[in-house]
C-alpha positions in Angstrom: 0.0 0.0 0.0 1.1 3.4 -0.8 0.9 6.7 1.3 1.1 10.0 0.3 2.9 12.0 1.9 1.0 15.5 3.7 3.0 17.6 1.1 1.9 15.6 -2.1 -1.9 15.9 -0.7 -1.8 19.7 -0.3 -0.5 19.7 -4.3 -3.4 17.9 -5.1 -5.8 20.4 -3.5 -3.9 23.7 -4.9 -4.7 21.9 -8.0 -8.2 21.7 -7.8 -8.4 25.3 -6.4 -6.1 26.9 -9.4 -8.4 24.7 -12.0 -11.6 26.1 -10.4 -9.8 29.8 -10.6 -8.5 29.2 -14.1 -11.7 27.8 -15.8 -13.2 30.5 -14.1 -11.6 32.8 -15.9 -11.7 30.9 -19.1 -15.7 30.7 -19.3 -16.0 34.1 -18.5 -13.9 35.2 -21.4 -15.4 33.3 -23.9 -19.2 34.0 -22.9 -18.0 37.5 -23.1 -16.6 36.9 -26.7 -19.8 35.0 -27.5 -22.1 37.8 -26.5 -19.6 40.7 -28.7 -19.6 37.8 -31.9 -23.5 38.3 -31.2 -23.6 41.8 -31.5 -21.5 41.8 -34.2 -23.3 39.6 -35.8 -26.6 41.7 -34.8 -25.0 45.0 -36.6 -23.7 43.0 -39.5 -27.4 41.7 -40.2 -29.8 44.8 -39.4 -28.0 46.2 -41.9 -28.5 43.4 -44.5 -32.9 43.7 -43.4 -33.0 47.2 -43.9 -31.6 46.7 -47.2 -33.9 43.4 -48.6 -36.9 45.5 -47.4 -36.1 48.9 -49.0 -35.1 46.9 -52.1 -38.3 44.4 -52.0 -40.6 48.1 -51.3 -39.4 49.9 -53.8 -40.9 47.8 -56.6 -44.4 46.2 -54.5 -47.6 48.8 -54.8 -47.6 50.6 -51.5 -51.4 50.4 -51.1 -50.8 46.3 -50.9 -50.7 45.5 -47.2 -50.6 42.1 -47.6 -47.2 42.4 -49.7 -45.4 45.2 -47.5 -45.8 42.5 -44.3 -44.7 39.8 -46.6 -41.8 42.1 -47.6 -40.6 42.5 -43.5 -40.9 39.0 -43.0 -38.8 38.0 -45.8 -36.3 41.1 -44.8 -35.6 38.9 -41.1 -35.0 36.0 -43.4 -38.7 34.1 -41.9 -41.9 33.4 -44.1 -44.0 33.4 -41.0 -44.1 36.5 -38.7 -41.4 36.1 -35.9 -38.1 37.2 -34.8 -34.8 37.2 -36.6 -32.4 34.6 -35.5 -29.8 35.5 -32.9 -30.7 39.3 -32.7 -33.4 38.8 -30.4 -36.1 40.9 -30.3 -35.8 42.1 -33.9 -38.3 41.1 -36.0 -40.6 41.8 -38.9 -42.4 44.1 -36.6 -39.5 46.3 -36.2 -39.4 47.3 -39.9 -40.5 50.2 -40.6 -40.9 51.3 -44.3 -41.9 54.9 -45.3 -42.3 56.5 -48.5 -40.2 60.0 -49.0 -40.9 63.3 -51.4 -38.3 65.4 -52.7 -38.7 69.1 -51.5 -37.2 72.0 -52.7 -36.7 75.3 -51.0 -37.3 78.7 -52.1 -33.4 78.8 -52.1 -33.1 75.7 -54.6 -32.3 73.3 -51.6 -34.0 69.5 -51.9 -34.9 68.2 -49.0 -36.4 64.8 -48.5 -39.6 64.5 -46.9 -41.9 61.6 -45.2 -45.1 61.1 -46.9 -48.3 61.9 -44.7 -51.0 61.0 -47.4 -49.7 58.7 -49.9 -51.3 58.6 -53.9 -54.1 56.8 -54.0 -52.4 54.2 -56.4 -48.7 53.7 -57.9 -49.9 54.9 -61.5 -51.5 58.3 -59.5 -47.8 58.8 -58.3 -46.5 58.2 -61.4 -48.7 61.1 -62.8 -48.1 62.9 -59.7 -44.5 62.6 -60.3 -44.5 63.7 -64.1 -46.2 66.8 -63.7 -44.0 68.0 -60.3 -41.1 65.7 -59.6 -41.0 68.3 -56.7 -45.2 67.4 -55.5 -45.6 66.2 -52.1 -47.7 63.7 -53.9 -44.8 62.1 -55.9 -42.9 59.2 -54.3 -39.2 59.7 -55.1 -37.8 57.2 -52.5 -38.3 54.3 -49.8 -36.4 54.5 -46.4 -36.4 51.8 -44.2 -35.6 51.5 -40.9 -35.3 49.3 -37.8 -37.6 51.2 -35.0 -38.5 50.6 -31.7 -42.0 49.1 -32.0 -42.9 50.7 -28.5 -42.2 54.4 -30.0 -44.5 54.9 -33.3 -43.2 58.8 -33.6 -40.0 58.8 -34.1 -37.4 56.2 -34.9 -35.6 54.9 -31.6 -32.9 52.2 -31.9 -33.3 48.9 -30.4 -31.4 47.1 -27.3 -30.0 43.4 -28.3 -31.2 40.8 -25.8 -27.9 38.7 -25.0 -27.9 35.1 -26.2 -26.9 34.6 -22.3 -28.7 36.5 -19.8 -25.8 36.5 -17.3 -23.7 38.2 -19.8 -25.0 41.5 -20.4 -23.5 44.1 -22.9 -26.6 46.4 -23.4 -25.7 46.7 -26.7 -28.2 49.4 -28.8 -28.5 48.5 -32.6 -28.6 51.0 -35.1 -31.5 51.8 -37.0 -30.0 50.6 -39.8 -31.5 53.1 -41.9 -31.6 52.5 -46.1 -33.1 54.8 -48.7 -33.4 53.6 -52.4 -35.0 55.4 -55.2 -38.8 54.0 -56.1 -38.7 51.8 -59.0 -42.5 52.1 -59.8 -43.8 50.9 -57.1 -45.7 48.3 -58.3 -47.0 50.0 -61.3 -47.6 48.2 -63.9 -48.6 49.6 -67.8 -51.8 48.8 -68.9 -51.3 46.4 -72.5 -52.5 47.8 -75.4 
């Protein structure tokens, strides 16, 4: 039978203690660079939404609510209304599309503006728009943006939920914000 000596026991527990220390350490570090990978992949892909759906709402009729929700559902990368993968709580909800006028000043400035009171239909805006590029009734451009569903006045960015709740960043996203010129909106000619 072997005995340990009182020295070699005491190594044995110092080992134990500088694992538990180490690992520690370790886990922390890489939940931390789990939750940063997260939000980078968060920015990375807000960016990519705002981008489908200002591409997608720039050519669907703007009268066709059915389409427009389709269109932020397919922006989160979901065919079904829901939340986008690993950027918790984005989601089709959060995608806010507006329709913009072109303004000019008295001074010759352009200015865009948001649309209050949209045409009735996309060929209305196209007649709108080729009598007075410059109408409040012409749509020159989409803009969409990731909002804050909570605030429906202005645009407020969005706090990332962590992928682990004890690791908390508060991380804000940007609003990701994307304008694109309106390529008829839908319109489509008549046939002759």
């Amino acid at each position: 039978m072997r005995y340990r000596s009182q020295s070699q026991q005491y190594q044995h527990g110092t080992l134990a203690v500088e694992f538990a220390l180490v690992l520690g350490v370790f886990l922390l570090l890489l939940f931390g660079l789990l939750a940063v990978a997260q939000g980078l992949y968060a920015f990375n892909t807000v960016q990519e939404v705002s981008r489908r759906a200002a591409a997608a709402a720039a050519k669907t009729d703007f009268n066709d609510a059915a389409a427009l929700q389709q269109i932020r559902q397919n922006a989160v990368f979901r065919s079904s209304p829901g939340v986008l993968g690993f950027a918790a709580p984005i989601s089709d909800a959060h995608v806010r599309i507006d329709y913009l006028s072109i303004s000019r000043a008295a001074d010759g400035a352009l200015s865009l503006l948001p649309m209050a009171l949209l045409p009735a239909s996309p060929a209305a805006n196209r007649v709108a728009c080729m009598a007075d590029p410059y109408s409040t009734q012409c749509v020159q451009f989409v803009r969409v943006r990731l909002c804050d569903v909570a605030d429906t006045e202005s645009c407020q960015p969005v706090a990332l939920d962590s992928i682990f709740p004890w690791v908390q960043l508060n991380i804000m996203l940007t609003t990701a914000t994307t304008i694109v010129k309106a390529d008829g909106l839908g319109y489509m000619a008549s046939p002759l």
